[in-house]
C-alpha positions as CSV (number, residue, x, y, z in Angstrom):
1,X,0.0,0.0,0.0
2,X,1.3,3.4,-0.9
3,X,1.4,6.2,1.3
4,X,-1.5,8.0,-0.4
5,X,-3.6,5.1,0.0
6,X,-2.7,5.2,3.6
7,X,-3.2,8.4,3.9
8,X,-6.6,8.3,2.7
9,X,-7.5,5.3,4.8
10,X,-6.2,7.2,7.5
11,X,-8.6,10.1,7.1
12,X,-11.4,8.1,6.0
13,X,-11.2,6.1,9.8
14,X,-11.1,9.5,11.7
15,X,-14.1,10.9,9.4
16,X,-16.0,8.2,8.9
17,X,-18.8,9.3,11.5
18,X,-19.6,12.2,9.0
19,X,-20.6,9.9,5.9
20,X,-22.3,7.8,8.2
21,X,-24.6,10.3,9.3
22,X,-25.1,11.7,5.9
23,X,-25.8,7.6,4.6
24,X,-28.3,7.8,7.3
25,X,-30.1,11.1,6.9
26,X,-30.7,10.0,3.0
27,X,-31.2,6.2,3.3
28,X,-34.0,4.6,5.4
29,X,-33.0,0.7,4.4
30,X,-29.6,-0.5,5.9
31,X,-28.3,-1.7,2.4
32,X,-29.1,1.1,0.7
33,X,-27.3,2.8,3.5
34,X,-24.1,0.7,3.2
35,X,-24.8,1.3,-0.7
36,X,-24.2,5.2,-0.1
37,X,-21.9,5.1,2.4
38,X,-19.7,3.0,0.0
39,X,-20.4,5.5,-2.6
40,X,-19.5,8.2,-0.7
41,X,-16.5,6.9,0.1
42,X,-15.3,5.8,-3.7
43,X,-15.8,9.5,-5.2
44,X,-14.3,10.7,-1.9
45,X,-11.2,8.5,-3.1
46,X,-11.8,9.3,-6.7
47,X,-11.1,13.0,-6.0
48,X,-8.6,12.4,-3.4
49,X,-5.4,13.1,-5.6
50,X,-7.1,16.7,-6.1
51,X,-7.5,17.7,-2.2
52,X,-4.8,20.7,-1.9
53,X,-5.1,21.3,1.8
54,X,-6.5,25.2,1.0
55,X,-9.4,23.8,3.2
56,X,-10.1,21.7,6.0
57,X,-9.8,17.6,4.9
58,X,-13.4,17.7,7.0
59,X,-14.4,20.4,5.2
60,X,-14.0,19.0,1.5
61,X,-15.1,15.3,2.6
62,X,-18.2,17.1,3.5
63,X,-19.2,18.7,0.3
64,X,-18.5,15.4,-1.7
65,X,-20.5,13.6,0.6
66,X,-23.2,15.6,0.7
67,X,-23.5,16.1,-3.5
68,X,-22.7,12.3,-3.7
69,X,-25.8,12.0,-1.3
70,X,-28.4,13.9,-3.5
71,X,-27.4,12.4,-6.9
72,X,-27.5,9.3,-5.4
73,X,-30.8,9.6,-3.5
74,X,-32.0,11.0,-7.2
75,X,-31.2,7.9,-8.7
76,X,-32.6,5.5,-6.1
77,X,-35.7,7.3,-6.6
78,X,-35.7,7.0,-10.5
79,X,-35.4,3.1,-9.7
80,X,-38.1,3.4,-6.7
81,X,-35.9,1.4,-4.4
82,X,-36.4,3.9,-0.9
83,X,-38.7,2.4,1.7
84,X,-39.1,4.3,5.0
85,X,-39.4,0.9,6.3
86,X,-37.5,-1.3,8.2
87,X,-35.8,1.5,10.2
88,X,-32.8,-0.8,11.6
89,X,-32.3,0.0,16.1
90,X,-27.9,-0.5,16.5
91,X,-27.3,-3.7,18.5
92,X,-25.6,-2.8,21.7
93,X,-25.5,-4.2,25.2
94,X,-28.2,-3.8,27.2
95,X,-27.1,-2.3,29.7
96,X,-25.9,0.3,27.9
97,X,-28.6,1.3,25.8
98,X,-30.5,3.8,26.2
99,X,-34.1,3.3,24.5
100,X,-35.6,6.6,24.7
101,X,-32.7,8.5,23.2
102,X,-32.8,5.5,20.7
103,X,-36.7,5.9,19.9
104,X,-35.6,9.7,19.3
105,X,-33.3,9.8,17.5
106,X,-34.9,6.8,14.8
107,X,-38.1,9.6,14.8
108,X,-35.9,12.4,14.0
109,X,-33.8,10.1,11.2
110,X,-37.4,8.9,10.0
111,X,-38.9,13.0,9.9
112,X,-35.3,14.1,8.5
113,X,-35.7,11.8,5.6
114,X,-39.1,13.6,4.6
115,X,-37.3,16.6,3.7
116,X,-35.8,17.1,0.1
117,X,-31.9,16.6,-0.3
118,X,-31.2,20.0,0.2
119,X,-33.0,20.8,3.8
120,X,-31.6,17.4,4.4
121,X,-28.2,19.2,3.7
122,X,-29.1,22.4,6.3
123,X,-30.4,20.1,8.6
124,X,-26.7,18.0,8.9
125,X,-25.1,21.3,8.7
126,X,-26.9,22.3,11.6
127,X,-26.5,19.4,13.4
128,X,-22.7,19.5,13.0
129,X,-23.0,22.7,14.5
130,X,-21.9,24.4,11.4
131,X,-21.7,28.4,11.8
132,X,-24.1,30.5,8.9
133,X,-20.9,31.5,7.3
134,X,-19.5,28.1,6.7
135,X,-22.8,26.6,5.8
136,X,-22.8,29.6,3.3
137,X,-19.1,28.3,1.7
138,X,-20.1,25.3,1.4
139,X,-23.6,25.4,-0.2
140,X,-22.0,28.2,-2.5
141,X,-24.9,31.0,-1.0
142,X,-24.7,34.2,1.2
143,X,-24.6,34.0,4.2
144,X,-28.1,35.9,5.0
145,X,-29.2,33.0,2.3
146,X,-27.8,30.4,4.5
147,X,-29.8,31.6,7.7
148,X,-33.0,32.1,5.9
149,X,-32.6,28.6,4.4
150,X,-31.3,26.8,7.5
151,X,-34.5,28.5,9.2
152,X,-36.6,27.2,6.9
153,X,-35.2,23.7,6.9
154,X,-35.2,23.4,10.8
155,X,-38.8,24.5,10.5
156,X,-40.3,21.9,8.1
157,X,-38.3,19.3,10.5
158,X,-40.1,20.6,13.5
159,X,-43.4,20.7,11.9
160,X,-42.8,16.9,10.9
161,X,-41.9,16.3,14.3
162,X,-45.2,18.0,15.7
163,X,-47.3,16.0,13.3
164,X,-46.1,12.8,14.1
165,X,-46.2,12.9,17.7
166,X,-50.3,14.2,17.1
């Protein structure tokens, strides 16, 4: 293995949490999950020998992941293959899970994938605690954009919330 290729493994292991969570916000069905996630990961490898440094690693991975997301989601959806089924619950120890935060978070997973690709994309931003400016950079918007459009996006989430807990 060259050291590219372990440099890119390397970076891949320290960031994979991120393209999980994005797999997850855009796939309901574990396989299609794995699907993205694997995706993810080949065009995030595919464009690897282009990453300059001019920007966080985190930073780039995240705007590959995310566009890899919505063209992928678009094409599972041409094929009709999403199900909002068969939400998969994390085997873990009893004793340390914790079902409520569990049954919360599969609700919020289950409203976030209601949304289209792009509140989806606010909606991560947000949760990774993303600042307006940097959501702005990376969506290619203003700033005052970015806030009206993250507003929007946490909106519709909450209003999906609200109407499944009715």
């Amino acid at each position: 293995m060259n050291s590219l290729e372990q440099e890119f493994l390397q970076r891949i292991e320290k960031h994979k949490g991120i393209i999980f969570k994005i797999s997850k916000m855009y796939m309901s069905e574990k396989d299609d999950r794995d699907d993205l996630f694997q995706e993810i990961t080949y065009q995030i490898w595919k464009a690897y020998p282009s990453f300059r440094g001019q920007s966080e690693f985190s930073t780039w991975l995240y705007r590959i992941a995310l566009n890899t997301a919505i063209i992928f989601l678009k094409s599972e959806k041409k094929r009709s293959f999403i199900s909002n089924e068969d939400f998969s619950v994390y085997k873990i120890a009893q004793d340390d899970y914790d079902f409520d935060k569990e049954e919360k978070l599969t609700r919020m997973y289950e409203a976030i994938r209601l949304l289209n690709a792009i509140d989806k994309a606010f909606i991560f931003y947000f949760l990774e605690d993303f600042s307006g400016k940097e959501i702005a950079e990376q969506m290619g918007i203003s700033e005052g954009n970015a806030r009206v459009r993250m507003n929007r996006a946490k909106n519709k989430l909450k209003d999906i919330l609200n109407s499944n807990n009715s």
